[in-house]
C-alpha positions, 0 to 999 in steps of 0.5 A, a space after each residue: 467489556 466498554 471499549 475505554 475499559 478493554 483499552 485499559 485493560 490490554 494497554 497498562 499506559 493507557 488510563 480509561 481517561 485517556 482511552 476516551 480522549 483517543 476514542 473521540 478523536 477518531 483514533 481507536 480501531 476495533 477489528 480494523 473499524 473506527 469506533 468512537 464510543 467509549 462505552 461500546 461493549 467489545 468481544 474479548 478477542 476483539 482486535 484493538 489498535 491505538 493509533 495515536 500517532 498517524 502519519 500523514 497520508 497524501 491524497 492523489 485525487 477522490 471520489 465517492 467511489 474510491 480515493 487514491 493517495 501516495 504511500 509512503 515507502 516503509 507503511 504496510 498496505 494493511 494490517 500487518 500480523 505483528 501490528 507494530 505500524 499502522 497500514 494505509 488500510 487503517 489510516 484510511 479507516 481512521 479518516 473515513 471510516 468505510 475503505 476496501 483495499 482492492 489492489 497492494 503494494 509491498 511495504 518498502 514500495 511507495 507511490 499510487 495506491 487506490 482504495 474503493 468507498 463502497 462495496 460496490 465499487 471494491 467489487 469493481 475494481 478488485 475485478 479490473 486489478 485481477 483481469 489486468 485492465 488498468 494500466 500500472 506503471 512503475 519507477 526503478 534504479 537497477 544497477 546498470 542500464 538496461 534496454 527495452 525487454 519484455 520478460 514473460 515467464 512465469 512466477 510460482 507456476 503463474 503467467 506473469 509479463 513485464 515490459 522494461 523500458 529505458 528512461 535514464 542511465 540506469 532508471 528504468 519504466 516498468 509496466 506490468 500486465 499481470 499482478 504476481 508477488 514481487 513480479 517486478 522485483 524477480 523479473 529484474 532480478 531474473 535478466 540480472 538486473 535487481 532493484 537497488 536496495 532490493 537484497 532479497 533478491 540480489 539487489 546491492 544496498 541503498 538507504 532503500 527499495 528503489 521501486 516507486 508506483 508511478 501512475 495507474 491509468 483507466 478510463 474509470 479513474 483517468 491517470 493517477 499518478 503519485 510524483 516520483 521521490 527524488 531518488 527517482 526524479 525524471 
């Protein structure tokens, strides 16, 4: 089936007039690809999203390899299964048609976030996220200060290291070593100290995750660093 009759077809508001309005503007993704021809022939299980509405992306600095920009808190990293907001992934994809997501940050996370251009450069930088060599630093506001620590301990069965360091009252500079799910976020909370807005795991509520990307630094990318939120402000 054409692409403008596919989009018809799965969304009843849609007219095949105004599928092909959103296909030229670059605003249809088909298994998280951007596809600009109406007539492209399309699988029935093929994956459609409209994106008619895309929320404005901060880019940090780019190159041909990779580009990095400021996530927002409250947009997925990529595709989420139940597709109701579009990720950073898609966005991109919107814009530039070719990206690689090479690292993640949870949803209610903002801040740095670098994606590669090429195969080869994915390649690269999925293997220096993995072995640890860029240096990632993070923002948080905890309940009460806390002095330097370092928490070593393992996440489901997995090394997993976080050096804790005091900057104001209760904000605190966070480096982690390793990339587990949710380090951050288990580790704070293990020495008593959760994440404000971070009730999963015993932070007291907050209009939201007090967690922010700060900087990713490598002699490949220099330092990236996404301005902190006010909520976070140093």
């Amino acid at each position: 089936m054409r692409l403008d009759q596919a989009i018809a077809a799965r969304f009843p508001d849609v007219s095949r007039r105004k599928a092909r309005e959103l296909i030229a503007a670059g605003r249809v993704l088909v298994n998280q690809r951007a596809v600009r021809i109406a007539s492209r022939e399309v699988a029935d299980d093929a994956q459609i999203t409209i994106a008619e509405d895309v929320p404005p992306l901060g880019v940090i600095a780019s190159t041909d390899e990779w580009i990095a920009i400021d996530k927002p808190a409250g947009i997925p990293s990529q595709p989420t299964r139940d597709r109701a907001t579009l990720s950073a992934e898609e966005i991109l994809r919107l814009q530039h048609r070719q990206i690689f997501l090479v690292h993640r940050l949870d949803t209610p996370v903002s801040g740095v976030m670098l994606f590669a251009r090429t195969r080869a450069a994915a390649a690269k930088f999925s293997e220096l996220f993995a072995t640890g060599v860029i240096r990632k630093t993070y923002l948080a506001r905890v309940d009460e200060p806390v002095a330097e620590t370092t928490i070593d301990s393992p996440i489901d069965g997995k090394s997993a290291l976080t050096i804790v360091r005091p900057l104001r009252g209760a904000l605190v500079e966070v480096e982690i070593k390793t990339g587990r799910t949710h380090q951050i976020r288990r580790h704070l909370a293990s020495i008593g100290h959760p994440i404000l807005g971070d009730t999963r795991y015993g932070g007291a509520p907050a209009e939201r995750l007090m967690l922010h990307a700060w900087k990713l630094e490598h002699p490949s990318i220099g330092t990236l660093e996404a301005p902190p939120p006010i909520h976070f402000a140093v």
